[in-house]
N, C-alpha and C positions, 0 to 999 in steps of 0.2 A: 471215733470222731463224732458218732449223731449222738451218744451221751457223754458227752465231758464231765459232766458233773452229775452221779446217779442221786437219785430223790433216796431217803433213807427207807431201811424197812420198815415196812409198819408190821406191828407182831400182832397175828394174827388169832382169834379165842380157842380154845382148845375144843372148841365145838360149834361148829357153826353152819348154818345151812350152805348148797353150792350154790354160786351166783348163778347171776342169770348172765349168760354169756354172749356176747355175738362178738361180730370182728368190726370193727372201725375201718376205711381207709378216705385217700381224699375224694372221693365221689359222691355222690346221693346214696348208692346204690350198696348198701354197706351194712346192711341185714343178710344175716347166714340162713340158708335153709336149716330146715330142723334133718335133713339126713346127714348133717355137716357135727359141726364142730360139737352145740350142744348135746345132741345125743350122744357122738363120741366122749364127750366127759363124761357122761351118766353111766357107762359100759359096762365101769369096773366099779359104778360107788363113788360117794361122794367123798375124796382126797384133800379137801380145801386148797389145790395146787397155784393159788394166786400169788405167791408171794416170791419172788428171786431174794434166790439164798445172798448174803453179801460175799463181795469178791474173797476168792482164796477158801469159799467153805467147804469144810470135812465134816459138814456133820452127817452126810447119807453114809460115810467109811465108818463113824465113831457110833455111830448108831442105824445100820443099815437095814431097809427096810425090806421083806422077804421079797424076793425079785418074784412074784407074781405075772403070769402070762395070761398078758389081756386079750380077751375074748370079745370077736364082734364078726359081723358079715363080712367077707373075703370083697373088697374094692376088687373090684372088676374094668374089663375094656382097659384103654392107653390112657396115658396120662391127660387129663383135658385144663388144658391151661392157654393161654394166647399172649404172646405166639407158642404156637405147635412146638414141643419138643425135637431136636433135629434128630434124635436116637434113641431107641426102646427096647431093651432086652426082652423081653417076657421072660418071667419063670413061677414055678408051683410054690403058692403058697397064700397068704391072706392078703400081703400087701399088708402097711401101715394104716393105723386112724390116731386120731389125740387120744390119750384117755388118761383115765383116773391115775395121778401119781406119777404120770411122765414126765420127765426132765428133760432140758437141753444140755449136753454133757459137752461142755471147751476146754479138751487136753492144753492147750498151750495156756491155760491162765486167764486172767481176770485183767490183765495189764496188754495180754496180746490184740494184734488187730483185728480182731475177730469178735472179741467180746463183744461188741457193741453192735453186730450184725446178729448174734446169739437170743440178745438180750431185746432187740427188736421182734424178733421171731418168736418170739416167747409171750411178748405182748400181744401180742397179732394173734394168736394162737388161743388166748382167755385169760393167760397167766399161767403159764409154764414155769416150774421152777430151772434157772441156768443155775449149775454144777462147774467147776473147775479144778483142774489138773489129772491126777493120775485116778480117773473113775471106773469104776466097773460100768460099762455101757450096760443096762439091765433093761428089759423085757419095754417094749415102748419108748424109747427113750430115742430122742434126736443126738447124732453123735456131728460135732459141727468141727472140722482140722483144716489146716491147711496143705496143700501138696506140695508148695514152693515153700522159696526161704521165708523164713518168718521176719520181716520188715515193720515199718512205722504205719500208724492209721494211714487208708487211703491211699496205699501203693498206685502211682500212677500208671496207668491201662496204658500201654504202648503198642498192642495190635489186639485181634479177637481172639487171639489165643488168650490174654487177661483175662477176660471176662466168661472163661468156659468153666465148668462145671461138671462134676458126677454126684449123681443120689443114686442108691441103690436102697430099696427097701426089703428086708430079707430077715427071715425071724423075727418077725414083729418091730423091728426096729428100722431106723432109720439114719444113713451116714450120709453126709453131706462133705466133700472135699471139691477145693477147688487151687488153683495158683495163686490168688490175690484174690484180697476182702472184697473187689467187682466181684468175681464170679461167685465168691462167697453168697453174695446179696442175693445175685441173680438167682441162684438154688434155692432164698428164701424166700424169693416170687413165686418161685413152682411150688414150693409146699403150700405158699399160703390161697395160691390159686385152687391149687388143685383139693384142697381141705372144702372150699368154699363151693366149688362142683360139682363135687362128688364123696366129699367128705374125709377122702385123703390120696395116697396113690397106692398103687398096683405094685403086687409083688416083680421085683426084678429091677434092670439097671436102665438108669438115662445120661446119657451123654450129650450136655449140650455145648452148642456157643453160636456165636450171632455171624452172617455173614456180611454184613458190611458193618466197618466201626465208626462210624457216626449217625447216630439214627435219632432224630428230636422235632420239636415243636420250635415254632416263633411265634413270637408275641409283638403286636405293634400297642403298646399303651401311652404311645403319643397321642393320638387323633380320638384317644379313647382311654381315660384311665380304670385299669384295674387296680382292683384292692391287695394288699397284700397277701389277706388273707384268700381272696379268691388264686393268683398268681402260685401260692403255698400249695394249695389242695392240688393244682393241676399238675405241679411238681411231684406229688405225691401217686397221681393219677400214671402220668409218662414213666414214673420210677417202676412201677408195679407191672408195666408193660414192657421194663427192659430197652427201654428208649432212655438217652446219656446225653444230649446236648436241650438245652433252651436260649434261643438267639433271643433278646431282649433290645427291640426298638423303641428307644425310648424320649427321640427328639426326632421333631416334624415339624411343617406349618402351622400344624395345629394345636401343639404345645411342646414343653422341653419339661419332663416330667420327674429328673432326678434333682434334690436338692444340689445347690452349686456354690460353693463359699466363695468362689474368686469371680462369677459372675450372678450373683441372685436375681437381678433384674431380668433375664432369662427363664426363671424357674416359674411354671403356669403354680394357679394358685392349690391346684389339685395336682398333687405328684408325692413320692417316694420320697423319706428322708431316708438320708445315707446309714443312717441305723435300721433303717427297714430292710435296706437294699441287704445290708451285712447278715443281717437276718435271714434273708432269700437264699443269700448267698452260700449260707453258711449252710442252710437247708440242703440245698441244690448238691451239696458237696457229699453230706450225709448220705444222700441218695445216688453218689458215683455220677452225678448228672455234671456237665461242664456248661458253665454260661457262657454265651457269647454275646457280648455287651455291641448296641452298632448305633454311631453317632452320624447320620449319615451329611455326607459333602462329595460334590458344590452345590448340591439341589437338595431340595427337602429342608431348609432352614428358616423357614418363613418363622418360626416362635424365637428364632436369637435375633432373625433381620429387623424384625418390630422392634425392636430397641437399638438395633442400629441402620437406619433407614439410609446412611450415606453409601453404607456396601452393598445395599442392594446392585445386582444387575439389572442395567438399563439395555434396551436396542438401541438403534441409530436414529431413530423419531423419541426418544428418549423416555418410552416405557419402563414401566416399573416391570419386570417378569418376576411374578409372586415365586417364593420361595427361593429363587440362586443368590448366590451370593459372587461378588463380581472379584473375580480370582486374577485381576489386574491390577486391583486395588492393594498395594502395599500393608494395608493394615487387614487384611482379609485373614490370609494365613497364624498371622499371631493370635488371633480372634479365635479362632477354631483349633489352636495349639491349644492354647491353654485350658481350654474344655477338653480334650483327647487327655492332655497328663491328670489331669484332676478327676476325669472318671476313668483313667486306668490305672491310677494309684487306690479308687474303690473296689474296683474290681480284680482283687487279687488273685492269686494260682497257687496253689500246694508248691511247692520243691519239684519240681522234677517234672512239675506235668504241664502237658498243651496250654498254651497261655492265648487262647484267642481275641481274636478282635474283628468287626466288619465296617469295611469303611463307606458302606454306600456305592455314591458314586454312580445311582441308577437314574436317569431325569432328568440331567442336567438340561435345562430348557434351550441352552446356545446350542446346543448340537443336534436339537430336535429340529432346526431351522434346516430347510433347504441352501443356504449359503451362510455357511457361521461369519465366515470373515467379514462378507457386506451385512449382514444384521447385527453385529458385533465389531466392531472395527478397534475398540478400544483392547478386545482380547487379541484382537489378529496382531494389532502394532503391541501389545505383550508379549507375543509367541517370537515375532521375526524379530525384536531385541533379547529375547530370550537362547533363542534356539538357530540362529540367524535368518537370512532372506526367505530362507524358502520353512520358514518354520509355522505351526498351523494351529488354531485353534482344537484340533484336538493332540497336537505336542502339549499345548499348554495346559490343556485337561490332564492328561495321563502324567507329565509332571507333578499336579496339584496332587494327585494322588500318590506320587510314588513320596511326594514328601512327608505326608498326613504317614505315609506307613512307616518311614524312620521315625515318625515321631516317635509314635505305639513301641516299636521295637525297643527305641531307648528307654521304655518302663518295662522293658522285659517281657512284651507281647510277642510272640514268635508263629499264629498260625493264624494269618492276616487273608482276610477274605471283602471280594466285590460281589455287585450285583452283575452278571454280563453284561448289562448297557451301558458300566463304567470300566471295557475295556474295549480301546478304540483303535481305528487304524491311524495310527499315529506314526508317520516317515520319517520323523527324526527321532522318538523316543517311544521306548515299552512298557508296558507296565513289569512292574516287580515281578522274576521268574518265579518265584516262592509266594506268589497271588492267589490265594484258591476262585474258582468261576460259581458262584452261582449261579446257576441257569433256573431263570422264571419264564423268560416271554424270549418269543421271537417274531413279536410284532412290530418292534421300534425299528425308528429310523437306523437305517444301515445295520439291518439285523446280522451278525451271526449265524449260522448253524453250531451246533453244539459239538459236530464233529473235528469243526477247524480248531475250536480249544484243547480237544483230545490228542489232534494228531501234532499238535504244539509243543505237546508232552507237558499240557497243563491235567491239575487235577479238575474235576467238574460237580460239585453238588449240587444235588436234584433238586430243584424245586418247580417245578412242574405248574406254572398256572392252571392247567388242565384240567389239573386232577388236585393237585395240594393246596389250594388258593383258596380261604375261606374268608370272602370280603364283605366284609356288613354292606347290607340292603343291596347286592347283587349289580355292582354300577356296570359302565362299560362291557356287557353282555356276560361278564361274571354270573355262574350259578353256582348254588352252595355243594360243593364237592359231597360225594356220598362214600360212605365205607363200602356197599359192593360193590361201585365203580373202581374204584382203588384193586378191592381183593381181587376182582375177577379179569380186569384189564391193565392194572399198570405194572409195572417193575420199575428198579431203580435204573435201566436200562432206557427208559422213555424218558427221556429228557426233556424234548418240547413236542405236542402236540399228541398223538398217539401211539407212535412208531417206536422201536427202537432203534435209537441212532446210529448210522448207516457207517459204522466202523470195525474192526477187525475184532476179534473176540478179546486181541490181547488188551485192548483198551476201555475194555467195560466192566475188569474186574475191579473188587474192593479196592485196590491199590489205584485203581483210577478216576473211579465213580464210588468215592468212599459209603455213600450212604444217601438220604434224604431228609429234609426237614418239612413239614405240616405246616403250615405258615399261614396265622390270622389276621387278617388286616382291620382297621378299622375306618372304612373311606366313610360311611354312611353312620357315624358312630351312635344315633340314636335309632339305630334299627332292629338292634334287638338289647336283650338284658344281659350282665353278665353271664345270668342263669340259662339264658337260650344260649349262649353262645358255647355256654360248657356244657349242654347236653347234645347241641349241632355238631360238636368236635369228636366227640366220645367212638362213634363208630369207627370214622376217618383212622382217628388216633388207632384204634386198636387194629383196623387192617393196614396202616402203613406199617405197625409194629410187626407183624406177623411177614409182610412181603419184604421188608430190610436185615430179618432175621434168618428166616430161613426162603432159599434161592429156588428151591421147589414148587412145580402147581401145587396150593395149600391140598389137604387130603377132605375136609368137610369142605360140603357144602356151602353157600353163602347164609341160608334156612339156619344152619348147624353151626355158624362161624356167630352168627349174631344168637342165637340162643343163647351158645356159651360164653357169649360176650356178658350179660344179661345179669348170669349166673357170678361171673367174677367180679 
């Protein structure tokens, strides 16, 4: 799926010097050591190995070149990659490096779904020749199979058994197998981590896979737009780390950022076109990553309400309250439908896989009031013709959302997510049982604990104001989260503040507290640059990666965790 259409070969001179190699990825930091990659090609002699043979070729069988055993210093110590490897055989021998005339060898073909996980790796690597079907795996040579059935591009990740993985480096060679092209990729994180470290790995076997499966970044490029291309490389960035979700906020007060055909007068003048978005999208998918698109309501709408200032919500002295939107108002709902189907028909889902959405839902100003019903009267006489007498402005909130989430549903969304402070004690009505909680703050009116969601037998994802909340120019006593904060004090277990939440073990595992997301906000949006904000997240990112992966106190150092960070 990340190549659909391969660029042709270029045929290469029958002599010619070796390039000059390094690896590319989406960060700054994307120069290899010289103990790495390029000396490894120099080992054996220069092979001019740049070129990927075209799909289905036999020409190493029809003319096969002396399986020569490449010669280099024995890769030493564990594999150093981030996150940490969960399993390490050690065994006697040199362990793997690149070299002269090594291939990437995919038994299942040039048409399988793998190929294009092969053919990545190859490039990342200087220009590796990929080989297909019935090869002699020879001397240096990456051997890429699958373990499970052989399926379509993008087999959809159903638990973290997808996305696990074995390398084994043994005889100078290297095999890569896994269940599905996820775990496929993920093995070609570790190689090309571990190339870039230490200049390859260690003889013997690794068995990984992640312990909680949804581990990502958020983006708020409402209040702040990014570029696509910046939005690309951080995709590029989280992929490499083994991180699968990017939540994508992308309407606020402060603008409505994706192009919009059924409402343009909404769309700030700086935003996404929906060929940008598909482009993102389509990226994101290449990279096993899943977007999570959040349009959020009743609050946070202040860039649609400026063009319709009649649905603003007022109080009972007849305030404008910036950003809600007044959910009494018979024309409210259809207003915010039609924006919900028109960016969940952009943001489409493979077959078969998680189709998420986030509906917000966190702010809503009426209910930040010490008495919704007397500062809001027009909601309350909504709610008790709604919901009868005894019905209440937060029935009529949690309605508002349970409807927004059939909307979603009916475009084929199916993993529907709130912020906590849009799930409320509401006596006549619930939110959706099939609701996931985001958990950020436990400072709002009629706060929560994280435990009551748990023991609800709701699910809970982590977002942590604490620790994950990186909010331009530090408003509201916000400070900029640090990566050794993160590695040496949190887990996906600390929900809010710094504790782990005071419930029974059975409710803290994957299956209940699936993961975590790193979440940028843009409250202060002229307070730093793109470029500050992608070199402030870098760390963050790379120890949330490491603590959502594997469930152990990390084995380095924080000193050792951020060297090697440095390194990849």
């Amino acid at each position: 799926m990340s190549n659909p259409m391969r660029p042709p070969r270029t045929p290469r001179p029958s002599a010619s010097p070796c390039p000059r190699t390094t690896i590319r990825s989406g960060t700054a930091r994307s120069a290899l050591p010289a103990v790495a990659l390029t000396g490894a090609l120099l080992l054996a002699g220069c092979s001019g190995t740049a070129d990927t043979e075209p799909p289905g070729s036999t020409s190493a069988k029809m003319n096969p070149s002396p399986a020569t055993t490449p010669t280099w210093a024995p890769v030493t110590g564990s594999p150093q990659v981030i996150p940490a490897v969960r399993s390490f055989r050690r065994a006697d021998g040199r362990g793997w490096r690149p070299s002269s005339g090594a291939r990437v060898v995919v038994p299942a073909g040039a048409k399988s779904n793998v190929a294009d996980e092969a053919q990545r790796l190859a490039k990342e690597l200087g220009g590796m020749t990929v080989v297909y079907g019935d090869q002699t795996v020879r001397p240096g040579d990456i051997e890429v199979k699958l373990s499970g059935k052989n399926g379509a591009d993008n087999v959809p990740v159903q638990s973290t058994a997808d996305e696990a993985y074995t390398l084994t480096a043994s005889g100078t060679r290297l095999t890569l197998t896994a269940p599905t092209d996820a775990g496929i990729f993920y093995g070609t994180r570790t190689i090309k981590q571990a190339v870039r470290a230490a200049g390859g790995l260690p003889e013997g076997t690794i068995e990984d896979r992640p312990d909680r499966p949804q581990r990502g970044m958020s983006l708020d490029n409402a209040r702040k737009p990014y570029t696509q291309d910046w939005i690309e490389a951080r995709l590029r960035e989280i992929a490499d780390l083994k991180l699968n979700q990017f939540q994508l906020h992308f309407s606020d007060d402060q603008g409505f950022r994706i192009q919009s055909d059924t409402h343009p007068e909404v769309v700030s003048a700086d935003h996404l076109t929906k060929a940008q978005v598909r482009q993102i999208i389509a990226l994101a998918r290449s990279l096993h990553i899943s977007v999570v698109p959040e349009l959020d309501s009743p609050g946070h709408l202040g860039a649609v309400l400026d063009h319709y200032p009649d649905l603003r919500l007022r109080n009972a002295q007849g305030r404008v309250i910036p950003g809600a939107i007044d959910i009494s108002n018979p024309k409210a709902a259809p207003l915010i439908d039609s924006l919900l189907k028109e960016m969940s028909e952009l943001f489409t889902n493979p077959k078969g896989a998680p189709a998420y959405w986030h509906l917000g839902g966190d702010e809503y100003q009426a209910l930040m009031s010490s008495s919704p019903s007397t500062s809001y009267p027009q909601l309350a006489r909504a709610a008790r013709q709604k919901y009868g007498s005894g019905g209440t402005v937060e029935d009529l909130t949690t309605g508002w959302l349970n409807d927004r989430q059939k909307t979603v549903e009916a475009k084929g969304k199916n993993r529907i997510e709130a912020w906590n402070d849009g799930f409320f004690a509401s006596p006549r009505v619930s939110a959706d049982k099939n609701r996931m909680v985001d958990y950020w703050t436990g400072k709002e009116t009629g706060k929560r604990d994280p435990a009551s969601f748990l023991r609800e037998g709701r699910n809970v994802m982590n977002f942590n104001d604490e620790y994950l909340y990186y909010v331009l120019g530090e408003p509201n006593q916000f400070t900029y989260p640090t990566g050794q904060r993160i590695y040496q004090s949190w887990t996906p277990m600390v929900l809010r503040g710094t504790q782990p939440v005071a419930v029974p073990a059975s409710m803290t595992g994957p299956g209940r507290i699936p993961g975590a997301r790193f979440a940028i906000w843009s409250d202060r949006s002229q307070a730093q640059t793109q470029q500050q904000v992608a070199a402030g997240i870098r760390l963050p990112l790379a120890a949330l990666a490491q603590k959502t992966w594997d469930p152990r106190t990390p084995a380095l150092s924080w000193a050792a965790f951020q060297a090697l960070a440095n390194r990849v």
